[in-house]
SEGU-972795 format. One record per residue (C-alpha): residue in three letters; x, y, z. Coordinates in steps of 0.25 Angstrom, whole numbers, padded with zeros to 4 digits, always signed. Layout:
N
ALAXYZ;...
***
This chain:
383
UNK+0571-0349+0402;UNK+0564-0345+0415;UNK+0567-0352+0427;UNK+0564-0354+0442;UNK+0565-0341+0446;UNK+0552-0338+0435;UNK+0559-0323+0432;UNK+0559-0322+0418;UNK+0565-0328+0406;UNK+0578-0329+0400;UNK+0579-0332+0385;UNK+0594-0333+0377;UNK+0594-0333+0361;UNK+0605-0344+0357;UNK+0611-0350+0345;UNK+0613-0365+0348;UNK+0620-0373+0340;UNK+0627-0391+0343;UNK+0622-0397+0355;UNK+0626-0405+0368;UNK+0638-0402+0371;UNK+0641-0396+0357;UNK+0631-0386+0361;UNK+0635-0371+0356;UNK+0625-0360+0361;UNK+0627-0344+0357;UNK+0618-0337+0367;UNK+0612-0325+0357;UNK+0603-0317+0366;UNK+0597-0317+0380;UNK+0585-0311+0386;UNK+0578-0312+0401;UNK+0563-0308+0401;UNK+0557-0306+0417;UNK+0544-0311+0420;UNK+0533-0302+0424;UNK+0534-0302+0439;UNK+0519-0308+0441;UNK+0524-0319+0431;UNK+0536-0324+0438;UNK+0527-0323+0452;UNK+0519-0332+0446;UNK+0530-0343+0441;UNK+0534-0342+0454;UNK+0523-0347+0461;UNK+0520-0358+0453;UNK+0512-0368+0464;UNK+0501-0356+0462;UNK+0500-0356+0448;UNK+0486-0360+0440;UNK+0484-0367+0429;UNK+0479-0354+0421;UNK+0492-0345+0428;UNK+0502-0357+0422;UNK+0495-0357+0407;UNK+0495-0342+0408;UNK+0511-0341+0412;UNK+0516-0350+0403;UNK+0510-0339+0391;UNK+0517-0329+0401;UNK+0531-0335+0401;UNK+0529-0339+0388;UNK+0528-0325+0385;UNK+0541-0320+0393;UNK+0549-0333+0387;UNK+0545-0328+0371;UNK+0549-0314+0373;UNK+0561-0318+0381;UNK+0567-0327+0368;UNK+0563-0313+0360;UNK+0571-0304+0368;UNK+0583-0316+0368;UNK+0582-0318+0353;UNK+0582-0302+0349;UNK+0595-0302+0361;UNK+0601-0310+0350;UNK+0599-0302+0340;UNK+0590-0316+0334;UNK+0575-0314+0328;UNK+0565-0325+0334;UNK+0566-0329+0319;UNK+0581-0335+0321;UNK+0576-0342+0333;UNK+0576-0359+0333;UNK+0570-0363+0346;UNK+0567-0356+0359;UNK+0568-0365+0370;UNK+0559-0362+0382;UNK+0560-0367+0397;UNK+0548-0361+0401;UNK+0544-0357+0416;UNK+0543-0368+0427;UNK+0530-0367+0435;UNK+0531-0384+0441;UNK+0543-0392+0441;UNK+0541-0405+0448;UNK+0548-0415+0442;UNK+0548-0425+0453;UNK+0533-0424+0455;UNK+0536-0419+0470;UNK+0524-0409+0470;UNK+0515-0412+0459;UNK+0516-0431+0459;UNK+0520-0428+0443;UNK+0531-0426+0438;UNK+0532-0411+0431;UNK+0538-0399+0428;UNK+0531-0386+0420;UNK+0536-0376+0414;UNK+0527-0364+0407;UNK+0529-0353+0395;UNK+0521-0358+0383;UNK+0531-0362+0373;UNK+0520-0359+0363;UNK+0519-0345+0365;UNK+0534-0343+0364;UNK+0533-0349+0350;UNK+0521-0340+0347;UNK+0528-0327+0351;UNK+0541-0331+0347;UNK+0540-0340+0332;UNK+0550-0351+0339;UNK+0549-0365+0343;UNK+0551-0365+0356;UNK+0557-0379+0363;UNK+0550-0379+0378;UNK+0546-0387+0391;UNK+0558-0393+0392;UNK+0556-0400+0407;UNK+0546-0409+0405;UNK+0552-0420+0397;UNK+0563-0422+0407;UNK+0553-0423+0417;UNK+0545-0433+0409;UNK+0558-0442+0409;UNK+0561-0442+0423;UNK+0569-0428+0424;UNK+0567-0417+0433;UNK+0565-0408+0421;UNK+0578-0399+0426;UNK+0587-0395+0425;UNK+0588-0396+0411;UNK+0600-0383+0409;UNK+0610-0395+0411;UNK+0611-0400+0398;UNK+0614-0386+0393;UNK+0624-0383+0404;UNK+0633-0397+0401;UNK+0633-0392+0386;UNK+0638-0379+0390;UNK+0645-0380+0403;UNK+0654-0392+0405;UNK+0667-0392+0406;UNK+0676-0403+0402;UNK+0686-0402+0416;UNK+0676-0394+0426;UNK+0663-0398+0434;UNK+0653-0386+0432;UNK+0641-0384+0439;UNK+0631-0373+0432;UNK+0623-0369+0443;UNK+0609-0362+0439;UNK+0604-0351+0449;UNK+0590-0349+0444;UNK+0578-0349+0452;UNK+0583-0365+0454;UNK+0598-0369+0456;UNK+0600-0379+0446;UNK+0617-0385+0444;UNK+0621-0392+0432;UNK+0635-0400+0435;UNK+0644-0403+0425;UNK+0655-0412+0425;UNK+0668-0411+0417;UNK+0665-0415+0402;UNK+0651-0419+0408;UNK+0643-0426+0398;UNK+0626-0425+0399;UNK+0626-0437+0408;UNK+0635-0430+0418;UNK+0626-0417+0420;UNK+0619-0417+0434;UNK+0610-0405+0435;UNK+0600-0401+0445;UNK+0594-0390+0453;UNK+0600-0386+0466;UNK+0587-0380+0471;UNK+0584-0365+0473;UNK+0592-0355+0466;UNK+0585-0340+0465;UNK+0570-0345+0467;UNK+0573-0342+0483;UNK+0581-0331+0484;UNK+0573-0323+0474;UNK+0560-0327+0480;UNK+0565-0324+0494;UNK+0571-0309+0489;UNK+0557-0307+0482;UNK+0549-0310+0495;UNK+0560-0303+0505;UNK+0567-0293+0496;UNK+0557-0288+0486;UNK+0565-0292+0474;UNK+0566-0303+0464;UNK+0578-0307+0468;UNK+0591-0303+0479;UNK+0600-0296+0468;UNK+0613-0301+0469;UNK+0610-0308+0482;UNK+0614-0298+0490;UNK+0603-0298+0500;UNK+0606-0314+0501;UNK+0621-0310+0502;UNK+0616-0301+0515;UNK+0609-0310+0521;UNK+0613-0323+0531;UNK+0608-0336+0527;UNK+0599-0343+0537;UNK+0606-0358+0539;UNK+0592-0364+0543;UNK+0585-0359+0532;UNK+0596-0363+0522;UNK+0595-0377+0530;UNK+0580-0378+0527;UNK+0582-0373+0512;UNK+0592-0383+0509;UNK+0583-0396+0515;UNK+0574-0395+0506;UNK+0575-0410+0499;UNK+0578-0406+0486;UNK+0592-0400+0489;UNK+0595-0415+0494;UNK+0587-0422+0480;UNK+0598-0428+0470;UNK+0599-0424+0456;UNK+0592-0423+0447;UNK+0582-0413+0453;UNK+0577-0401+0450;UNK+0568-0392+0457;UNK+0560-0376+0456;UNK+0552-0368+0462;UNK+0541-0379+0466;UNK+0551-0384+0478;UNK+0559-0370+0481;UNK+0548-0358+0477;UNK+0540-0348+0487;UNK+0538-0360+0496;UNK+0550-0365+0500;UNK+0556-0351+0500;UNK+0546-0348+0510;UNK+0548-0361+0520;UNK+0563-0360+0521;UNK+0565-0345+0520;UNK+0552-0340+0526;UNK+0544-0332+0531;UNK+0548-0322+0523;UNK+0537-0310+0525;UNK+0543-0298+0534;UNK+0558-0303+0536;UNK+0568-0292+0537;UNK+0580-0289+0526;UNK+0591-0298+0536;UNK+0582-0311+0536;UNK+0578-0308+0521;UNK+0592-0308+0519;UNK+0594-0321+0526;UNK+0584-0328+0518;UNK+0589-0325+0504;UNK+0604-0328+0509;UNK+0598-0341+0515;UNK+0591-0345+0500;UNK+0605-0340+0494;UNK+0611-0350+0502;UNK+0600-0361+0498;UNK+0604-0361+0483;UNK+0620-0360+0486;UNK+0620-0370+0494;UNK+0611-0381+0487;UNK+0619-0378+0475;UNK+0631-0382+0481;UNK+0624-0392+0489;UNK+0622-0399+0475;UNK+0635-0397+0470;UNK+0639-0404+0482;UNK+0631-0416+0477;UNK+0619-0414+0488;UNK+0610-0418+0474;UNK+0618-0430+0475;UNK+0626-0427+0464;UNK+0643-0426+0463;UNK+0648-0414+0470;UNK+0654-0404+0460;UNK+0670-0403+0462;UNK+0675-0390+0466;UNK+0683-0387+0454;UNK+0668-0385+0445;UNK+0664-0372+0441;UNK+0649-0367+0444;UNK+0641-0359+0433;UNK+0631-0350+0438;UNK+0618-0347+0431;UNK+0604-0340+0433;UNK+0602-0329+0441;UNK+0608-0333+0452;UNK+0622-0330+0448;UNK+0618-0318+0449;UNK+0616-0317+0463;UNK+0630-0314+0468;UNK+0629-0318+0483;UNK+0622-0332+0476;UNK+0635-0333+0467;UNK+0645-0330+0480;UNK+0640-0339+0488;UNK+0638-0350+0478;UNK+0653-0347+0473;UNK+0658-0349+0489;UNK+0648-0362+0491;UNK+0653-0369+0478;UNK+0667-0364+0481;UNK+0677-0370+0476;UNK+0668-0373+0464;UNK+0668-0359+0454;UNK+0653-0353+0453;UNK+0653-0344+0440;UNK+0640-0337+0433;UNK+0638-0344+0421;UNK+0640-0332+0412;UNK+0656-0337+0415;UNK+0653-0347+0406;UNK+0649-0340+0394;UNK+0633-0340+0397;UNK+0622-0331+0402;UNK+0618-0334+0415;UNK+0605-0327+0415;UNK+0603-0335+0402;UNK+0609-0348+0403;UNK+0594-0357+0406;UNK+0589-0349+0394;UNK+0601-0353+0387;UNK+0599-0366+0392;UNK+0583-0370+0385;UNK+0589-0363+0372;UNK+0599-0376+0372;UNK+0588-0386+0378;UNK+0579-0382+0367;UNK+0590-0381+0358;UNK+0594-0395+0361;UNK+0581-0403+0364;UNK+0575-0397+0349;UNK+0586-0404+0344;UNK+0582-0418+0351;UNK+0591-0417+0362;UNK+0590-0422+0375;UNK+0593-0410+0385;UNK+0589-0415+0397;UNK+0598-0423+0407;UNK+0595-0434+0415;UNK+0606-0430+0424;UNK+0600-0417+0427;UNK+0587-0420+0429;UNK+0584-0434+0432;UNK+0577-0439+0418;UNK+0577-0453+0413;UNK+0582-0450+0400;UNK+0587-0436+0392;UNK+0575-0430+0390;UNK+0571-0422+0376;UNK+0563-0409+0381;UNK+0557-0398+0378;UNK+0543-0395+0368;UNK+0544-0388+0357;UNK+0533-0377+0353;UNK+0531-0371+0339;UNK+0530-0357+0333;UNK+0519-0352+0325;UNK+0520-0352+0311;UNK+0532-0342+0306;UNK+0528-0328+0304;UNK+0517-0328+0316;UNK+0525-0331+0331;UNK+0518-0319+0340;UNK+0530-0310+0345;UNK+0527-0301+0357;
***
C-alpha cells in the first residue's frame, strides 16, 4: 500500500483464513520501504506528469512495491514460495470520481502489477478502484469493509479515523451490519502540514507536531480552509491531492517564501487545525450524516497518530468521545492499509463483493480488482 502522502510503501505478510465477519487475519510480518526522494516529488505533483513519466513510475513503484512484499515475507520468517496472492493498491496519480476536473469519470492508480509477478513468482490481485467507479461509486474509500469485519462492536459506536495523507472515518454502529457502514474522507490529513513543514521547515514533516504545537492558529485562514465546498458535500465522497495538493496549500496558507519561524509556526498550527476540526465537523454530521454519540470510541491510524500535538487536540475536540491509536486495538497502525488490500485481495479472489455502497456511493457491491499472473514456476526474476 502507498497512499496520498506518496512516501513509500507499506507491505504486511498475513495468514487469512473465513471471511465477512468470520474473518480471522494473523499478521506474520511487516516491512516499510521509502521512495527515492525525486520519486515521491514526482507523485506529488501529479497535474505535471507526462504520459512517458507516468509509464515510466508505474515500473518505478512497481519496483519498491515487489521488494517491499520480499522484505514483509522474509519478516515472517515465509519464502515467496508459501505465498497465495499479493494484493496491490498501487499509487494514485488522478482521482476524479465525479468527473469535476476532467468531464469523465476516473480514478488511476500506477505500479505495474506485471512486474511484481515477474519479480516476485505471485499472482498479484490489483486496481482495485475502477470497478466501483464504473458502478457509480467514488472508488474510496474501500478500507471500510475491512474495518466492519474487524472493528465493531456489539454495544459501542466506533469511529476508525485514518490520518494519512487524506483523513478518511469509517463509522460503525453497535452490531453494524455492511448496510449500516458510512465511510468517507474528511479531507486533508498530513498532505498540508508535511508540504507546508517541507517548504517553511526543511523537513518532510513536523515530527511530533511540536512546531504546529508552538505556534497560533490564524482564525481567517482556518475560515478560508474550512469553505472549501467539499467540507460541506454529503457522503459518500472522497477526495486527494487533485483538490488539496501544492495548489490549495498555496492559496489559503501563502505566500509562503521568506516567512519568519513565528508565522511558519502559525501556519502549520492553522493546517493542524484544518484536519481537527473537519474531522469532528463530520462526526458532527456536517457530511450530512448521523452525529456519533459521545460514548463511541475513535481508532486512530497512519501517521498521523503519530503526531502528538494532532492526537491532543483531536482527543480534546472529540472529547467526551475516547481517541486511541489503533495499535489499542490489536493492529499495526503503520500497517493497517497494507493490511487492509491483503483482506480485499483476499476476499475479492474468492468472489466477494468488498466494496460498499455505503461508503462510496456505488449502485451496487462492486467485484474489484485484476488479477496478474506469474511467469512460469522456476523462472520469477528476484532482485
Amino acid at each position: 500500500m502507498s497512499g496520498t502522502s506518496a512516501d513509500g510503501v507499506d507491505a504486511a505478510c498475513c495468514r487469512l483464513s473465513g471471511g465477512g465477519r468470520s474473518l480471522r487475519c494473523a499478521v506474520l510480518g511487516v516491512a516499510s520501504r521509502p521512495y527515492a526522494n525525486a520519486l515521491a516529488g514526482a507523485l506529488r505533483r501529479p497535474e505535471e506528469l507526462t504520459a512517458p513519466a507516468v509509464a515510466r513510475l508505474s515500473v518505478e513503484i512497481a519496483t519498491a512495491f515487489a521488494a517491499a512484499a520480499v522484505d514483509a515475507t522474509e519478516a515472517a520468517g515465509a519464502a515467496l514460495a508459501e505465498v497465495a496472492l499479493i494484493g496491490s493498491h498501487g499509487q494514485t496519480v488522478w482521482h476524479d470520481p465525479r468527473g469535476e476536473r476532467g468531464g469523465i469519470r476516473c480514478t488511476l492508480q500506477i505500479g505495474e502489477a506485471a512486474e511484481i509477478a515477474e519479480r516476485t513468482g505471485v499472482p498479484v490481485w490489483h486496481d482495485f478502484r475502477p470497478a466501483d467507479v464504473a458502478a457509480g461509486g467514488e472508488g474510496a474509500p474501500l478500507v471500510p469493509y475491512v474495518d466492519h469485519a474487524l472493528f465493531t462492536l456489539a454495544d459501542r459506536w466506533t469511529v476508525c479515523l485514518n490520518l494519512g495523507g487524506i483523513a478518511n472515518v469509517t463509522i460503525l454502529p453497535p452490531g453494524a451490519e455492511a448496510a449500516d457502514v458510512v465511510a468517507f474522507d474528511t479531507g486533508p490529513g498530513n498532505m498540508v502540514l508535511d508540504a507546508l513543514a517541507e517548504r517553511l521547515l526543511g523537513v518532510t514533516h513536523d515530527r511530533d507536531g511540536a512546531a504546529g504545537a508552538a505556534g497560533t492558529a490564524d482564525p481567517a485562514r482556518l475560515a478560508a480552509a474550512l469553505s472549501d465546498p467539499y467540507f460541506s458535500l454529503p457522503a459518500p465522497k472522497s477526495t486527494g491531492r487533485e483538490r488539496f495538493g501544492s495548489g490549495w496549500t498555496e492559496r489559503v496558507f501563502g505566500p509562503l517564501a521568506g516567512l519568519g519561524e513565528e508565522a511558519a509556526r502559525g501556519r502549520l498550527a492553522t493546517a493542524a487545525a484544518v484536519t481537527v476540526e473537519s474531522v469532528a465537523r463530520a462526526l458532527e454530521g456536517a457530511a450530512g450524516t448521523s452525529p456519533v454519540p459521545d460514548r463511541a470510541r475513535v481508532l486512530v491510524s497512519g501517521g498521523g497518530r503519530r503526531n502528538r500535538a494532532l492526537m491532543d487536540a483531536l482527543a480534546s475536540r472529540l472529547a467526551p468521545r475516547e481517541v486511541l491509536p489503533i495499535d489499542a486495538a490489536g493492529i499495526d497502525g503503520d500497517h493497517k492499509e497494507a493490511i487492509a488490500f491483503a483482506i480485499l485481495a483476499y476476499e475479492s479472489a474468492l468472489g466477494r463483493a468488498v466494496a460498499l455502497p455505503g461508503a462510496t456511493g456505488a449502485r451496487h457491491p462492486a467485484l474489484l480488482g485484476k488479477l496478474a499472473l506469474p511467469p512460469p514456476m522456476g523462472n520469477a526474476r528476484t532482485g
